[in-house]
C-alpha positions in Angstrom: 103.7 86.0 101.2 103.3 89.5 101.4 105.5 91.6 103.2 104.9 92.9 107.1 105.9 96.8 106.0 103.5 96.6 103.3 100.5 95.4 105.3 101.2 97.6 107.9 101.0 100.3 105.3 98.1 99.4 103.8 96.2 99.1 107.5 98.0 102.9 108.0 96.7 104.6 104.8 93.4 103.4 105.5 93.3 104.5 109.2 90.4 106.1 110.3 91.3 106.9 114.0 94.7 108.3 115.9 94.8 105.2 118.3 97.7 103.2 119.6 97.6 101.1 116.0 98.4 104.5 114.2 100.6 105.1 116.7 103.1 102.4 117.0 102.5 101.9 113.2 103.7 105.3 112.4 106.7 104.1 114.6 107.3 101.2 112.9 108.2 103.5 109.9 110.3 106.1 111.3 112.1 104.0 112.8 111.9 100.3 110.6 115.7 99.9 110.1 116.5 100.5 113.8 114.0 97.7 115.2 116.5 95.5 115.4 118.1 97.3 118.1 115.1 97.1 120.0 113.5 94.7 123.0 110.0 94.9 124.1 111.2 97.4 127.1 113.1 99.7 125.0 110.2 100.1 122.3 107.8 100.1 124.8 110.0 103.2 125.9 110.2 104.7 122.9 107.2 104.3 120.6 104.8 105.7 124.1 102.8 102.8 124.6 102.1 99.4 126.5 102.6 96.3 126.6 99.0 95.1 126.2 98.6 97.8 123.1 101.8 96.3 121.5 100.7 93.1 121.3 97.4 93.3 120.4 99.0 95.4 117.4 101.0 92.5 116.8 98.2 90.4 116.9 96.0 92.4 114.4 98.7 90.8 112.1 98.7 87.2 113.2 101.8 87.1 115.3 101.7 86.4 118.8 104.9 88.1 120.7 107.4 90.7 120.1 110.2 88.7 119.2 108.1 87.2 116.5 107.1 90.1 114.8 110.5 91.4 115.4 111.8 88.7 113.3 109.8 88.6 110.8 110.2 92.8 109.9 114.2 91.7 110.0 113.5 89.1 107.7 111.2 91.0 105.4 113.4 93.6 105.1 116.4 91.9 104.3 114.4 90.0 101.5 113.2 93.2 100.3 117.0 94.7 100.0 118.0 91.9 97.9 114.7 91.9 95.9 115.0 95.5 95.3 119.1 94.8 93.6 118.1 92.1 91.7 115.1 94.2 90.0 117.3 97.0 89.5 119.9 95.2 87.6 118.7 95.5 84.7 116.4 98.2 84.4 116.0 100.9 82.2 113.6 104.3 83.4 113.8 105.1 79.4 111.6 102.0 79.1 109.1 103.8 81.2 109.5 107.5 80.6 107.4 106.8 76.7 104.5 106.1 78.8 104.8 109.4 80.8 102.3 112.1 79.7 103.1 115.7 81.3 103.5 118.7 79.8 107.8 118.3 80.4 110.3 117.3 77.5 111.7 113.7 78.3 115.2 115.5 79.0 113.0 118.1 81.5 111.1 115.4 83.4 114.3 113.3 84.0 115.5 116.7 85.7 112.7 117.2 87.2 112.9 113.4 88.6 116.7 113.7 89.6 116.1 117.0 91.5 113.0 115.6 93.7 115.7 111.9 94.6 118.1 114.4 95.4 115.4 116.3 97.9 114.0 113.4 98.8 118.1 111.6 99.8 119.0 115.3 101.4 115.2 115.3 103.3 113.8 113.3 106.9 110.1 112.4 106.4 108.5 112.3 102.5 104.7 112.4 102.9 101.9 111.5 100.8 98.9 113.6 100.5 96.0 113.1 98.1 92.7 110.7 98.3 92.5 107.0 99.2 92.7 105.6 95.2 95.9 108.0 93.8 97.7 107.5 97.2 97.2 103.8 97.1 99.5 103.6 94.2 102.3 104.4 95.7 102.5 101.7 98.4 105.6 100.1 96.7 107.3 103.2 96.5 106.7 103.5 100.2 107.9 100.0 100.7 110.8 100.7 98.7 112.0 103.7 100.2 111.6 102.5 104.0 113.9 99.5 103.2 116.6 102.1 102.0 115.8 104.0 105.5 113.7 107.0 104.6 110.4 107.9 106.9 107.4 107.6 104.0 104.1 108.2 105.5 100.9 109.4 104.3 98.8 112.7 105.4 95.5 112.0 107.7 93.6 114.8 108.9 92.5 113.1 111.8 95.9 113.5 113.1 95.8 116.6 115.4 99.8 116.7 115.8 100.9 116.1 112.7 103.1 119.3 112.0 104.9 119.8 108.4 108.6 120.8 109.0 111.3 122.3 106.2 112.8 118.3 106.5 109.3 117.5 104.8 108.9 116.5 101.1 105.3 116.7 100.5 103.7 115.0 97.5 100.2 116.3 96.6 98.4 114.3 94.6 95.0 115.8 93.1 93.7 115.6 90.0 90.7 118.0 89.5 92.1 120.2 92.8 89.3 119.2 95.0 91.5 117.8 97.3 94.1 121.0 97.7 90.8 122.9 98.0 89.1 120.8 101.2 92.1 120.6 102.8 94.4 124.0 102.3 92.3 125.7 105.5 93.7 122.5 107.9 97.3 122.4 106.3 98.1 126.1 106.4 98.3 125.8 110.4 100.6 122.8 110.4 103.0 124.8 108.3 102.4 123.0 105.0 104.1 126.2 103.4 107.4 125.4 105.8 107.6 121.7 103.6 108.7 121.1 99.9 105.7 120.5 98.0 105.6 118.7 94.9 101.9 119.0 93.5 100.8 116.4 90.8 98.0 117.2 89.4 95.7 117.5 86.0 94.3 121.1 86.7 96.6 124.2 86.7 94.9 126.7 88.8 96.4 124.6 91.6 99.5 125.7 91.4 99.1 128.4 93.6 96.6 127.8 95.5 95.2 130.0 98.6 99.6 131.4 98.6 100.1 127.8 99.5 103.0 127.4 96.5 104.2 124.4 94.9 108.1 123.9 95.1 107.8 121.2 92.5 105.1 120.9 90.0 103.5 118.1 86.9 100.9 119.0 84.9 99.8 115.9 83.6 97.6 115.8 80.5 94.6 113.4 79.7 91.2 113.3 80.4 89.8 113.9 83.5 88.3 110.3 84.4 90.7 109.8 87.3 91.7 106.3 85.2 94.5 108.1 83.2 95.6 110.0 86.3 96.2 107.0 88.3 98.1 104.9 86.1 100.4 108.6 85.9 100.3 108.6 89.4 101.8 104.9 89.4 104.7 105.5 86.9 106.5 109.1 88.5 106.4 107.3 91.5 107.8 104.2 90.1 109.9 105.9 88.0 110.9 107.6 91.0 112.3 105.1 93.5 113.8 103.3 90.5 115.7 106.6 89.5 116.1 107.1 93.4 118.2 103.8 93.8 120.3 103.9 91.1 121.5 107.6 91.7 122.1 106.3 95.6 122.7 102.5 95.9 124.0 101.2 92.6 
């Protein structure tokens, strides 16, 4: 059965709307290890909403009541902790580095890697910013990293008060540019520069884009078919969390 956090994710990165479903979503993953501690009242309280809009999130999900859905997000994320060890036991990253193809030396990208867990471990909110397919990708390193505690959400520009903060690690993942080029004019006045940006990309001009500068950049190579890309896309970021929790959990 798939898990709660990762369905709720998935419904998230495709939101098209700031309603009370983004809403208490978004809460849901700030705040997914500390659930526990709540009842209906107190995250009623806290996530700014009602009863009635509660529950019918819970319901867009096929659970009925609170308690319920509380349960099963305690349950989920217990299984996922455990599932997490036991896959980590006995992996290698070396086994997936070979399939890497940037423009670093192995011994430059695993320093490149260790430098962006240690930002990411010493940072509040990561964020994923980049279209729907690339950003899809990294789902299970979302899932990952909000069972070890950390706020993973993805960028939507419908969301008028989203603001970037200097506790922000920004992933930007574009592989022509188009993306940093639609979207630079909205970002600059929720102080996307005051973030750390890590820019993944396929085209170099990108780099520096409109002054918005990238603290952390991959050039990967390949053709520019998007399929290559992707598949590059999927292995940093699984590199990534693997790297991540043997540096902090192991």
């Amino acid at each position: 059965m798939e898990l709660m956090i990762s369905r709720i994710l998935k419904y998230l990165n495709g939101c098209l709307d700031d309603d009370h479903m983004y809403r208490i979503g978004n809460f849901i993953i700030k705040n997914y290890t500390l659930i526990e501690n709540h009842t209906m009242v107190s995250f009623i309280d806290a996530a700014k909403c009602s009863q009635e809009e509660l529950l019918d999130f819970c319901q867009h999900f096929g659970i009925h009541s609170f308690d319920e859905f509380k349960e099963r997000l305690l349950a989920d994320h217990q299984g996922r902790l455990e599932q997490i060890h036991a896959r980590m036991l006995n992996t290698d990253i070396n086994d997936f580095l070979e399939h890497v193809n940037t423009d670093y030396s192995k011994e430059e990208f695993i320093q490149w890697i260790d430098e962006l867990c240690e930002l990411i471990f010493n940072k509040q909110r990561i964020v994923i910013l980049g279209a729907l397919y690339p950003s899809s990708v990294a789902v299970d390193f979302q899932t990952d990293l909000i069972s070890l505690g950390k706020e993973v959400v993805e960028y939507h520009h419908f969301d008028l008060n989203f603001e970037f903060s200097d506790d922000d690690v920004v992933f930007f993942i574009t592989a022509t540019g188009r993306m940093m080029e639609r979207n630079v004019k909205k970002l600059k006045p929720q102080n996307i520069c005051d973030a750390y940006l890590v820019l993944i990309t396929q085209n170099l001009a990108y780099r520096d884009y409109e002054n918005v500068c990238a603290d952390y950049f991959a050039h990967v190579l390949g053709k520019f078919d998007g399929l290559q890309f992707n598949y590059q896309i999927m292995m940093i970021f699984d590199i990534l969390r693997i790297r991540y929790y043997q540096k902090y959990y192991q």
